[in-house]
N, C-alpha and C positions, 0 to 999 in steps of 0.2 A: 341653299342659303347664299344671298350675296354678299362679294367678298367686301371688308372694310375697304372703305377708300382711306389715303392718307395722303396728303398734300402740304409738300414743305415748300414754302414760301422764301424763295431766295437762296442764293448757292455761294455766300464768303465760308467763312471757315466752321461757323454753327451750320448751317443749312449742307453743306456740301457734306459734312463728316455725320448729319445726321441722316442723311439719301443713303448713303455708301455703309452705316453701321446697320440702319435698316432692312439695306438688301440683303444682307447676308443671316441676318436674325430672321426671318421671314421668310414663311415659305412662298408657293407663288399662291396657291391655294387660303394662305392664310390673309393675303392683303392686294391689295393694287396701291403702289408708292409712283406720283408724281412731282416733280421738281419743277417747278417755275422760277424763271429767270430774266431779266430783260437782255442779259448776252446770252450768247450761246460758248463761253466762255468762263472759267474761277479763276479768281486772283490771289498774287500773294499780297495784300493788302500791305502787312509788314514789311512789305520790299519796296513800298512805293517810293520810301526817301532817295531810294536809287535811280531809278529813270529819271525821276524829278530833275533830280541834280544834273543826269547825264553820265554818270558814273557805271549804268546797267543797260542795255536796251529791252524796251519794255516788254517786247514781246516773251522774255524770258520770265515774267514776268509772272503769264499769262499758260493756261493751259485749257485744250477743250473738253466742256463738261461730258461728251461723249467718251474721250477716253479713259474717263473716272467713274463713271458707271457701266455694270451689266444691265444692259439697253434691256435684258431680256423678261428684265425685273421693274426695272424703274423707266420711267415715261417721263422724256422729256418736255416739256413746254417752253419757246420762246419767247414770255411774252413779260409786260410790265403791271405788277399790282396794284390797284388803283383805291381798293376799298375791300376790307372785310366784313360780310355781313353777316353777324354771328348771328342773329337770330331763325336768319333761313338756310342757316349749316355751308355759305357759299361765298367764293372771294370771286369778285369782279377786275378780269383783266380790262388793258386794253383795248385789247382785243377777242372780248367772250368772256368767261365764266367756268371757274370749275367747284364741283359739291365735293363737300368732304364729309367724312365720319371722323377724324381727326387731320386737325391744322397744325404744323409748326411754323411759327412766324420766326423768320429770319434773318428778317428786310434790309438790317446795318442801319447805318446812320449817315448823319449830315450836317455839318459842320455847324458848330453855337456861336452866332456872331454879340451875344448878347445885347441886344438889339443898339449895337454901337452902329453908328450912322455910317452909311456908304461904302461897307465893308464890302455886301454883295456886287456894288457897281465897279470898285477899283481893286480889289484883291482878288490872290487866286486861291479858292475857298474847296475844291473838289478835290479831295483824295479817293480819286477813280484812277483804272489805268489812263483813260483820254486824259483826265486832269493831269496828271503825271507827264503824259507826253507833250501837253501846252504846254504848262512850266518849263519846261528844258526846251522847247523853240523859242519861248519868248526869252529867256536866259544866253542862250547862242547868238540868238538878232541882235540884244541889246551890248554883245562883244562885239560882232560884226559893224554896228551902226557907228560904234563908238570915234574910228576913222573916218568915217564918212557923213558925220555930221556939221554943220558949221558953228554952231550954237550947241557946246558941251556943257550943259546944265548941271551941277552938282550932284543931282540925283540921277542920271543916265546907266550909269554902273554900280547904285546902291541900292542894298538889296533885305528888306526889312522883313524880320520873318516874327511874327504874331503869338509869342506864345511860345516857354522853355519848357514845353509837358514832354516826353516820347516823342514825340512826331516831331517839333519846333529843333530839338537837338539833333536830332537823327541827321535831319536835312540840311542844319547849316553845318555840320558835321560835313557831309558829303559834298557841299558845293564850297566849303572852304579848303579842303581837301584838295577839290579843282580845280580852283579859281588863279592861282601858277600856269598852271597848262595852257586854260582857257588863254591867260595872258600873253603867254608865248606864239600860241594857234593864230591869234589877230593882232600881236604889235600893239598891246597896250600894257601900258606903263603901269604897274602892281599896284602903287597909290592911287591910281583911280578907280579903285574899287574899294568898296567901304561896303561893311557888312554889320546888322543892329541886330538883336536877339532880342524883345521888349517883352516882359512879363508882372503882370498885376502882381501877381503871390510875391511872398519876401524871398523868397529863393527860388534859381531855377529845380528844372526837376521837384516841383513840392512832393513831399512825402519819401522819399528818397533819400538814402546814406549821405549826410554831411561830409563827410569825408571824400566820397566817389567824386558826388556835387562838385567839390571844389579842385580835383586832379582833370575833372571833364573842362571847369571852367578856365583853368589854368592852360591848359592844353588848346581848346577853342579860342583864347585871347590871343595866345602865340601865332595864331593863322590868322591874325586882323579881327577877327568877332569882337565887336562891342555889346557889350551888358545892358541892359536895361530896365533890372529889377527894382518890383515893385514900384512900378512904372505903369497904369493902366491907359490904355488907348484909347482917346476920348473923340476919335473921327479919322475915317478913314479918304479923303480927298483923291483927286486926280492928280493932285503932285506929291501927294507923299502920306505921311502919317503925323496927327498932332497926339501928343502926350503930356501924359504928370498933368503940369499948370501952365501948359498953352504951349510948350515949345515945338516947334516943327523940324519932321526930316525930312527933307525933300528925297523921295525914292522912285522910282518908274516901274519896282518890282516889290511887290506886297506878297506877301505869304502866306496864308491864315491857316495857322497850326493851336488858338486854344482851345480844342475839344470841342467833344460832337454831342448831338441830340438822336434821339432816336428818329428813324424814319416817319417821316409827314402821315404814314399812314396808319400807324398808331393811333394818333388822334384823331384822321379824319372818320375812323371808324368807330371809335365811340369811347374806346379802352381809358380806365382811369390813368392817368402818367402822370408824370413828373418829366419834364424834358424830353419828350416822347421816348420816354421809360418807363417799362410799367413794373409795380411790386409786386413780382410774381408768389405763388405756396410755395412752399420748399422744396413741392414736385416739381416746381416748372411749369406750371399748370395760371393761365391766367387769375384772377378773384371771379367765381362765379360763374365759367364757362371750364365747364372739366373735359372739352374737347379741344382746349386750343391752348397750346403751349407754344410758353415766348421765351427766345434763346439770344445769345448775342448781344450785342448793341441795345436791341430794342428790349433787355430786362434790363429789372434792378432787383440786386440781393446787397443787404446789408450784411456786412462784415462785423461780427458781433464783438470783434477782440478791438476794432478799432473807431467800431460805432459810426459807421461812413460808410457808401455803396464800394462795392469792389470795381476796380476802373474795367470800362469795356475792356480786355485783351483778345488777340487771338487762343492764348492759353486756355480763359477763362469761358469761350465761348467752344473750342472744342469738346471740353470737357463737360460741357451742359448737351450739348450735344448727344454726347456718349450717354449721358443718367436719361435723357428722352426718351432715345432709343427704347431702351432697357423699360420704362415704364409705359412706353408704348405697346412694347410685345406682352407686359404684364396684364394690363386692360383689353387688350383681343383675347386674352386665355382666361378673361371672368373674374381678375384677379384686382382688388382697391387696396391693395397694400404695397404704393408706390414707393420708390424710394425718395430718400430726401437728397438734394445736392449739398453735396459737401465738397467745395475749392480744395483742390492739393497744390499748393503755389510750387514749383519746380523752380524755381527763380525768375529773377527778371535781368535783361541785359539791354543797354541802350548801346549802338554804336555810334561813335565820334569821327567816321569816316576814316577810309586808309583802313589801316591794320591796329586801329584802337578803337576802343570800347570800355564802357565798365560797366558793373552789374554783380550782383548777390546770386549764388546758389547757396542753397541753403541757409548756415551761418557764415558762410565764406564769402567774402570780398574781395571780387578779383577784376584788373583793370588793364590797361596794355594787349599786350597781342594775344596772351589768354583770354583777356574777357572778346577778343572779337573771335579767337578759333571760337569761342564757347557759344558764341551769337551765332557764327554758319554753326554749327551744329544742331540749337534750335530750327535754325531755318529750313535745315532737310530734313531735321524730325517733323515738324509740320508736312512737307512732301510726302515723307515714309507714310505716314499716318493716313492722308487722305487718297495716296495714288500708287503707294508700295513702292519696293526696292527700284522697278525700275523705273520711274517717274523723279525718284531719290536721286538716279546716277545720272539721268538726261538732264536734270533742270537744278542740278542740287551743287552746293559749295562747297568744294574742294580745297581747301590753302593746302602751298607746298609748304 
């Protein structure tokens, strides 16, 4: 009898912890598990507001998918997914083709410009490791240049980040944080740097503890961050950003941090979506193809207590990961009584750069230098989780 093939699509935090929970539930006899990828590298995605800024270097970032898998088991593929064709059981690489008997799609996503104009030509739109590392050269050029220009344009050293979700805080968190240092490193004078947070919804962080909200915003204004709530961005230009009802900020650094869409490949292959997001069964299991489950990014599950999709996380995507896994080995053994995915939210923590952060566990509310011990502590729990203790100790965060 031949062995199942299983082909997970993509290696961020859903894909990589669905490779790695499947080798070990699996015998060798019971499947052949392949991992496609376009690096030959997984990211901490959640860490990217660090490099970004300059605050981490990115390679730390960064770990090789070989050393996170038993090669012995799983097969790697370097290559980029172009198209799934569900009808003939087979995803179309870049480069070739591989058949499956079961797909996990785990593609991630790609930033929602909501089709505001000239975002993609003047902003920097890619939370990848490479986007990470532009961001923080073009951020150091634009210190560097700042002496050495003749013509110091108001907007040289203003730095306009798109959007007060997770990501938009995290980041000006971390480069306002820096933005002293940076000052001192190139001999420029602290007032010439201006820094804007612009956000459509009435508050930043939407959905989030009013209370945190307003000790994050407090704290971000004291480093120079200016607010921009309820504020939508109606073009994105070469010299800056226009908002509200016409006004302009003249910026030379754009940031696009409002939230992402599912990967382009969702849709080009056929799958019903929303934002290339699809509404998956309770199994995880796409509508009408019970051989191809969608994790990550590229799902949507509705939050029934709050009548809303649950936001892409890393939390939220390891965890579907795991219930995959599980219902994967269940259907090789004959068995259609999958399990349904049920979110256990462990909390959420946003950090504000430096040694603060805030964020909810559980029913607690905790902000200051505990809510950032508490944030590394998720961040090597993520590590522990996908690469063990000792991938924890080499790449993992330690406060004294």
């Amino acid at each position: 009898m031949n062995k199942a093939k299983i082909v997970i699509a993509g290696a961020g935090y859903g894909g990589m912890n669905a490779a790695v929970t499947l080798s070990k539930k699996l015998g060798a006899n019971d499947a052949s598990i392949t991992l496609v990828n376009k690096h030959d590298y997984h990211y901490q995605t959640t860490w990217l507001h660090e490099p970004a800024a300059g605050s981490m270097e990115p390679d730390r970032a960064r770990v090789k998918i070989s050393s996170l898998l038993n090669t012995n088991r799983v097969n790697f593929v370097e290559d980029e997914v172009v198209e799934v064709k569900k009808e003939d059981k087979k995803i179309i690489l870049k480069n070739g083709e591989l058949d499956y008997d079961y797909l996990v799609v785990a593609l991630g996503a790609t930033a929602e410009t909501f089709g505001i104009p000239g975002v993609h030509e003047h902003a920097f739109t890619k939370w990848t490791l490479d986007g990470a590392r532009q961001v923080k050269e073009h951020i150091e050029l634009k210190f560097a240049d700042y002496n050495n220009v003749l013509d110091r344009t108001e907007g040289v050293l203003t730095f306009v980040v798109a959007g007060a979700g997770f990501t938009g805080i995290e980041f000006i968190g971390e480069l306002s944080e820096r933005a002293p240092e940076l000052c001192k490193r190139y001999d420029v004078p602290r007032e010439a740097v201006r820094m804007y947070v612009v956000e459509a919804a009435p508050s930043a962080l939407p959905g989030f503890d009013p209370e945190l909200v307003e000790y994050g915003m407090n704290l971000l204004e004291s480093r120079g961050v200016e607010f921009k709530i309820n504020t939508p961005i109606k073009e994105v230009t070469a010299s800056g950003v226009i908002v509200g009802e016409g006004e302009e900020i003249n910026a030379d650094t754009i940031v696009w941090a409002t939230g992402v869409r599912g990967n382009p490949v969702i849709e080009k292959s056929g799958f019903e979506a929303n934002r290339g997001r699809v509404k998956v069964e309770p199994d995880l299991r796409a509508p009408g193809h019970d051989d191809v489950f969608i994790i990550g990014d590229c799902a949507l599950i509705i939050n029934e207590e709050a009548n809303r999709p649950y936001p892409p996380t890393a939390q939220i995507a390891t965890q579907m990961a795991k219930t995959t896994a599980k219902n994967i080995e269940s259907l090789l053994k004959g068995s259609s009584n999958l399990e349904a995915f049920k979110f256990n939210n462990q909390g959420t923590v946003a950090s504000l750069g430096g040694k603060e952060a805030i964020g909810v566990v559980g029913s607690r509310k905790i902000y200051g230098g505990t809510a950032s011990f508490m944030k590394k502590m998720i961040d090597n729990k993520a590590l522990l989780t996908v690469g063990g203790p000792m991938l924890a100790l080499k790449k993992g965060k330690f406060p004294l």
